[in-house]
N, C-alpha and C positions, 0 to 999 in steps of 0.2 A: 200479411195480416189484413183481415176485414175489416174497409173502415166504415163502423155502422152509424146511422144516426138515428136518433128515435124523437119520435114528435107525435102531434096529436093529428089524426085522419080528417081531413075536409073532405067534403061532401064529392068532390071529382076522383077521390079516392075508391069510391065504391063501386064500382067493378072490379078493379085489382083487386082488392080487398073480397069480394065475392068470391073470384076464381081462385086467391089462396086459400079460403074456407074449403071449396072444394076440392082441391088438391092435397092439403094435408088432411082434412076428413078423409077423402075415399080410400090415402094412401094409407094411413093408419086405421083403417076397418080391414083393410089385405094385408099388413105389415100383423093384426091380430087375427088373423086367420079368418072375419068374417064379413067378407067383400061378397058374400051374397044376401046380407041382408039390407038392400038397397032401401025399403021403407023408410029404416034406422038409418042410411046416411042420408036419406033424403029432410029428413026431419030436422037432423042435428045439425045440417048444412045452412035448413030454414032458418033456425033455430039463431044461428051464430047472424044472419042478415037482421034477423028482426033486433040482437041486441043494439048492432051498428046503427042500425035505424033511428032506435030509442035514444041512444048516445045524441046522433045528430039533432032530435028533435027536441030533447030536451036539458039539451047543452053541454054534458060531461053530468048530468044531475042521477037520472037515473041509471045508467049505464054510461061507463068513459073506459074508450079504447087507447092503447097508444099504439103503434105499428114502428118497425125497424125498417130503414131500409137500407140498398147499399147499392153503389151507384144507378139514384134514384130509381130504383127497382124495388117495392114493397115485397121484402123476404121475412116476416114477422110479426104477431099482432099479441097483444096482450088485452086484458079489460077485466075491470070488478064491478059487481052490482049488487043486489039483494042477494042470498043465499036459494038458493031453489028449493022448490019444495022436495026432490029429492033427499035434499041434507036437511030439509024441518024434518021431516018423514022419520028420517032414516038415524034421525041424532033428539027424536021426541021434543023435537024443540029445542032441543040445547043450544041449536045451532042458527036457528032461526034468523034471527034478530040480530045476524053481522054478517058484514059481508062478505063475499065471495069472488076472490079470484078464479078469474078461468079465460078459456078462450089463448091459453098459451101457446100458439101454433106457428110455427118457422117449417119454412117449405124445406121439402126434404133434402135438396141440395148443398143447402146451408143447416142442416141441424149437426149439432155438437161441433159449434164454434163458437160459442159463445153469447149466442147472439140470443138464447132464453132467458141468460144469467142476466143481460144485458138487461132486456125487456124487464124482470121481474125485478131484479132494483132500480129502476127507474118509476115501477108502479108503486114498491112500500115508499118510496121517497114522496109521490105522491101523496098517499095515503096517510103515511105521517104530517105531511103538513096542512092535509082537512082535520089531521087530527082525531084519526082513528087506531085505535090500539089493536085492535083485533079481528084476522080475518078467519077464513077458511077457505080450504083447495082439496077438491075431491078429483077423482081419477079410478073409470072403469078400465080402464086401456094399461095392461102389464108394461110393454113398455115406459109409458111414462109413471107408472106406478115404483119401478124399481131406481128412476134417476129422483124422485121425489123422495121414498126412502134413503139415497145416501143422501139426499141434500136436507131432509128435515126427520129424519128416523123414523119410527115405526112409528103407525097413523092412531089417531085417535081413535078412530071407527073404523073396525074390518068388518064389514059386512060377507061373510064368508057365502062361496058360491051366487050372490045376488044375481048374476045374468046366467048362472047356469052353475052344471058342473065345472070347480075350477075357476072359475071366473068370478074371482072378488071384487067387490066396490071400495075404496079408502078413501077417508075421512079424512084432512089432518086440522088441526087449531094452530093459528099460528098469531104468534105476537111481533108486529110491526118492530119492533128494538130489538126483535131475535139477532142472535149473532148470524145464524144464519144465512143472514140478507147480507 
């Protein structure tokens, strides 16, 4: 059994923390068949540094990660912040104005052991005790789009075809006291 522990990233964390971005980014742009659109992982790679970044600079305020690891080896990272403008976009606002889980990524070796399940109740337990009721978690990537549907059922928002043929965006609303979690 893996014994994981989960805690909040200090700033000597960020390199590891870097190279797992880019290791389950790149892998899951090839695990969805589109490892050659390097722009796109290059962006969403940037993308995941700059949240850490924000987290560190402005204390767990704007952005707050937790990370898993397992003998002392960072094999997971979680974080919620503002909702993107993709989900304002894409939910007319609906969505806007709560936050947003994301950044669920567990390096490939370690995925489906538990160690998301982990991550992601330890973040509502968070979340419940600033005292927030209600987030949301979107997901272009089928893969994790069909473990999210058996863990929260069908999404709020299908944005059918959105990155192409095929290729749907999901939305889902989710309440922190969900059973769920």
């Amino acid at each position: 059994m893996l014994k994981i522990e989960i805690r909040r990233p200090r700033i000597e964390d960020t390199e590891e923390l870097n190279q797992l971005f880019k290791i389950v980014i790149e892998d899951t742009f090839a695990r969805e068949g589109l490892a050659e659109l390097i722009e796109d992982i290059a962006a969403e790679i940037d993308s995941k540094k700059k949240y850490l970044q924000m987290d560190f600079e402005s204390q767990g305020e704007k952005r707050y990660f937790l990370i898993a690891l397992a003998e002392n080896k960072i094999i997971g990272t979680i974080e919620y912040g503002p909702a993107s403008k993709l989900i304002h976009d894409c939910t007319n606002g609906d969505l806007g104005n709560i936050d947003e889980v994301g950044t669920v990524f567990v390096l490939p070796d370690y995925q489906r052991q538990g160690v998301g399940n982990k991550l992601l109740a330890d973040i509502v337990q968070t979340l419940k005790a600033r005292g927030i009721q209600e987030v949301c978690l979107d997901s272009g990537y089928r893969n994790a789009q069909s473990i999210w549907k058996k863990k929260f059922g069908e999404p709020d928002y299908l944005l059918k075809d959105y990155w192409g043929q095929g290729q749907d965006h999901m939305i889902w609303k989710l309440s922190t006291s969900g059973v769920y979690f």
